[in-house]
C-alpha positions in Angstrom: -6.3 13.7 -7.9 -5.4 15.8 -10.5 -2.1 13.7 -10.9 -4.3 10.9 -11.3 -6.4 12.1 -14.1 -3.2 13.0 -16.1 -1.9 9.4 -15.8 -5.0 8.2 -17.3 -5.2 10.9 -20.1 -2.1 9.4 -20.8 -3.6 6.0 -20.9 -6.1 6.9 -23.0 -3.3 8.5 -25.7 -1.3 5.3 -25.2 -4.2 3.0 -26.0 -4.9 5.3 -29.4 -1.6 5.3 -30.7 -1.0 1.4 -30.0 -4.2 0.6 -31.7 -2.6 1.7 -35.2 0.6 -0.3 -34.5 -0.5 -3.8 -35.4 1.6 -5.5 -32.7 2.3 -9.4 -32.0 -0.1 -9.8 -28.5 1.6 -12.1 -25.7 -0.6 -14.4 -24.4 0.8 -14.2 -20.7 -1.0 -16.7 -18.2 -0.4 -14.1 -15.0 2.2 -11.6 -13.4 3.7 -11.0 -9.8 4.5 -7.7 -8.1 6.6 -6.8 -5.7 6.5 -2.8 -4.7 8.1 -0.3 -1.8 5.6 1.8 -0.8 5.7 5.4 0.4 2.3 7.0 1.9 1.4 10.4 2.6 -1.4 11.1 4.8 -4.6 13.2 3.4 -7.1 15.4 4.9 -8.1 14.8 8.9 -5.9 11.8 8.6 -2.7 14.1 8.2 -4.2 16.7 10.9 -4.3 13.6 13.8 -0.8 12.8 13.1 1.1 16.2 13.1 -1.2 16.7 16.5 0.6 13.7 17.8 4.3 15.2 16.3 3.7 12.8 13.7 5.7 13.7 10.0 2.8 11.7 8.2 4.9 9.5 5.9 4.9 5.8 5.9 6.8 3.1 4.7 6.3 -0.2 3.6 6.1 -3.1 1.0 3.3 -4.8 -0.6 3.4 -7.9 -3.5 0.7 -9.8 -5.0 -0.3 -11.5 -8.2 -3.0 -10.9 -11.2 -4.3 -13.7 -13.3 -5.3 -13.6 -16.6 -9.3 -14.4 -17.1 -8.7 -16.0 -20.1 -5.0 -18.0 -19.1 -3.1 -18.8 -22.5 -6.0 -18.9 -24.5 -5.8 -15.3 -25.4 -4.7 -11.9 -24.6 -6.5 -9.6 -22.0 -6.3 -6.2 -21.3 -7.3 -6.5 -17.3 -5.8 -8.8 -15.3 -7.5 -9.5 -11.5 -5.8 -10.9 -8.5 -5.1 -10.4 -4.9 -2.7 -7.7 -3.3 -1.3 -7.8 0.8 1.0 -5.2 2.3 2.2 -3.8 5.5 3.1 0.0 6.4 5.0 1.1 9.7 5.5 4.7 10.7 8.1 4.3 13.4 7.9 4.1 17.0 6.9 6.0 20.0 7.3 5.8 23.8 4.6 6.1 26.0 3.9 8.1 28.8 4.8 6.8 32.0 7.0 6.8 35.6 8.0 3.4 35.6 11.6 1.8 34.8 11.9 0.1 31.6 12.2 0.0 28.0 9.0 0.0 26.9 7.8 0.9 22.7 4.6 2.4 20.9 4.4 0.4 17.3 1.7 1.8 14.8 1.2 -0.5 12.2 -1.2 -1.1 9.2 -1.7 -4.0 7.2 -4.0 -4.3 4.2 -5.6 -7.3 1.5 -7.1 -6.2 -1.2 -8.8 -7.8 -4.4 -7.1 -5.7 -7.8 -8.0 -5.4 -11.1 -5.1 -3.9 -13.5 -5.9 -2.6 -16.8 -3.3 -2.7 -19.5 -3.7 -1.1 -22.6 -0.2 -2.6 -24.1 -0.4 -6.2 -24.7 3.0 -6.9 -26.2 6.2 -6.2 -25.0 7.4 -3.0 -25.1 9.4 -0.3 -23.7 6.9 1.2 -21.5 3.7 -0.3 -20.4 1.5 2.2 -18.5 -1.4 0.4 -16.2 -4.3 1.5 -14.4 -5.6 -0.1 -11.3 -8.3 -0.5 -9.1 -8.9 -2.3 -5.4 -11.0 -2.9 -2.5 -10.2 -4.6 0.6 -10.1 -4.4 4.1 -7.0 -2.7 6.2 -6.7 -3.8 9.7 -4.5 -1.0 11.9 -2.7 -1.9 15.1 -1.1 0.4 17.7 0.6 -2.6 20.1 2.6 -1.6 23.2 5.7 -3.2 24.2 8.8 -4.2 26.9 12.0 -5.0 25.8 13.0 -7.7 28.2 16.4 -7.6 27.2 18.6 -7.8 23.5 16.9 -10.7 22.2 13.3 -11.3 24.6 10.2 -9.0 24.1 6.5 -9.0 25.5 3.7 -7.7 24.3 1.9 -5.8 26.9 -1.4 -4.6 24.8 -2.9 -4.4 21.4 -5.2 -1.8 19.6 -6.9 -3.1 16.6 -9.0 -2.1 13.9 -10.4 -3.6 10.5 -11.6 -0.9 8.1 -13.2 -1.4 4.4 -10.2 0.5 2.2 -10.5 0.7 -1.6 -9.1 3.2 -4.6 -7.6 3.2 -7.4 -4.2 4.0 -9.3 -1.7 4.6 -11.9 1.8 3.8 -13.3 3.8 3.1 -15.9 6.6 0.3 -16.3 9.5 0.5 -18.0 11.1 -2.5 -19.5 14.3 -4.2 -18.0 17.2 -6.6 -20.1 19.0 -9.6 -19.6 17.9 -12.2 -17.2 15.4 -9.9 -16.2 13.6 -9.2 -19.8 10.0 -10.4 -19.0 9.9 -8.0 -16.5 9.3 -4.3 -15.7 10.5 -1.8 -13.1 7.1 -0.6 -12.1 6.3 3.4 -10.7 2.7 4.5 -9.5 0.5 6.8 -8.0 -2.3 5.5 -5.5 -5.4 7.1 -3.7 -6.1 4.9 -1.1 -9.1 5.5 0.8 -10.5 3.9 4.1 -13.8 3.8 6.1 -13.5 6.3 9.4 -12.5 4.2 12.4 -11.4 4.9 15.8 -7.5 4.6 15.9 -5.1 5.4 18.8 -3.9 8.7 18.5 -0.2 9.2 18.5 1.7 9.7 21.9 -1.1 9.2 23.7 -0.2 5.6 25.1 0.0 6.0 28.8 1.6 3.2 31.8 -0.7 4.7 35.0 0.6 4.3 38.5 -1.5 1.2 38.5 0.4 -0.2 35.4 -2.6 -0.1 33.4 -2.6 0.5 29.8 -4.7 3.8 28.7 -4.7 5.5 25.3 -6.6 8.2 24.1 -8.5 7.5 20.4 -9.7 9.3 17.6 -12.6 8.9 14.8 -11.0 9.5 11.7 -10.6 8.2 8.2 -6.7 7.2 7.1 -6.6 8.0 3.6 -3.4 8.5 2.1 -1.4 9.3 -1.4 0.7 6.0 -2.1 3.9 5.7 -4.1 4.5 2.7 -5.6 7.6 1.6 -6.9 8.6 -2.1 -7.7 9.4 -4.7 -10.1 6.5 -6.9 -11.8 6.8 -10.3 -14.1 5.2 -11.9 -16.4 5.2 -15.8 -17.2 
């Protein structure tokens, strides 16, 4: 958090020092995103997933796209849209005595409404943003057979939707050439979600009846997100 509240100090700076520039303002309509995301599990979140020899990174990607209020007509400093993205963090085996190739998936998908504030309205070299979202995540733990190199079945599905919201900060830094309406894009997210009951990991179990058990948790997943990506505006 307290990386957080340095990135919007910085804002603030930013927005005082632009103010006394007297720049040209680019009426852009709306912008796209496109990001690689890193998480790092927080508080009981992280504790669950080290239990279950879990590192408590995850990967993934997200995009979306943020309109502005006003379209052409004129500037705006916050721009709202929608946001979707996945995370994966690997697979597991479960824990049984019968013959097959069989797979533990854990993944989390989220869709959030996002508001992003930026304080530079022209183009310039770096444009630092702030944003904010609410949503809902929905996390999956599914269990699986490989049939062969090219077949797979689903044996069972674990699922949970959870409210999720936070905010964030970044700054982008402009690119050239074909790409000059656009900026590579680097931010730091808290991401908090409502506690749920998730499957805890390696806990998945194939009995001697070849029934599917698992053992589950009450937790909240919140995580540290970094962000990086590419974003445009037209």
């Amino acid at each position: 958090m307290r990386i957080l509240l340095g990135f919007i100090l910085c804002l603030i700076v930013t927005k005082a020092v632009a103010q006394t520039q007297q720049p040209k303002y680019i009426e852009d309509k709306y912008s796209y995103f496109f990001n690689l995301t890193l998480g790092n599990a927080l508080g009981d979140y992280r504790t669950v997933l080290k239990e279950g020899n879990k590192s408590g990174g995850k990967f993934g990607v997200s995009a979306g796209i943020l309109l502005n209020p006003y379209g052409r007509k004129k500037a705006s400093p916050v721009f709202y849209g929608l946001e979707g993205g996945i995370q994966a963090d690997g697979k597991e085996y479960p824990i049984t005595s019968y013959n097959g190739d069989f797979r533990v998936t854990n993944t989390s998908f989220f869709l959030n409404g996002i508001a992003r504030y930026r304080p530079v309205l022209w183009s310039s070299k770096f444009n630092p943003y702030a944003d904010a979202f609410a949503g809902a995540k929905l996390i999956q733990t599914g269990l699986v057979e490989l049939l062969n190199e090219d077949e797979s079945e689903t044996l069972k599905r674990w699922t949970k939707v959870t409210p999720n919201y936070g905010i964030g900060v970044g700054v982008g830094i402009k690119l050239f050439g074909a790409m000059k309406n656009s900026y590579l894009d680097i931010g730091i997210y808290y991401q908090q979600a409502d506690a749920t009951k998730i499957v805890k990991p390696n806990t998945v179990e194939i009995d001697n009846n070849f029934e599917y058990k698992s053992k589950q948790i009450l937790t909240t997943t919140n995580q540290l997100l970094i962000k990086i990506g590419i974003t445009g505006f037209n």
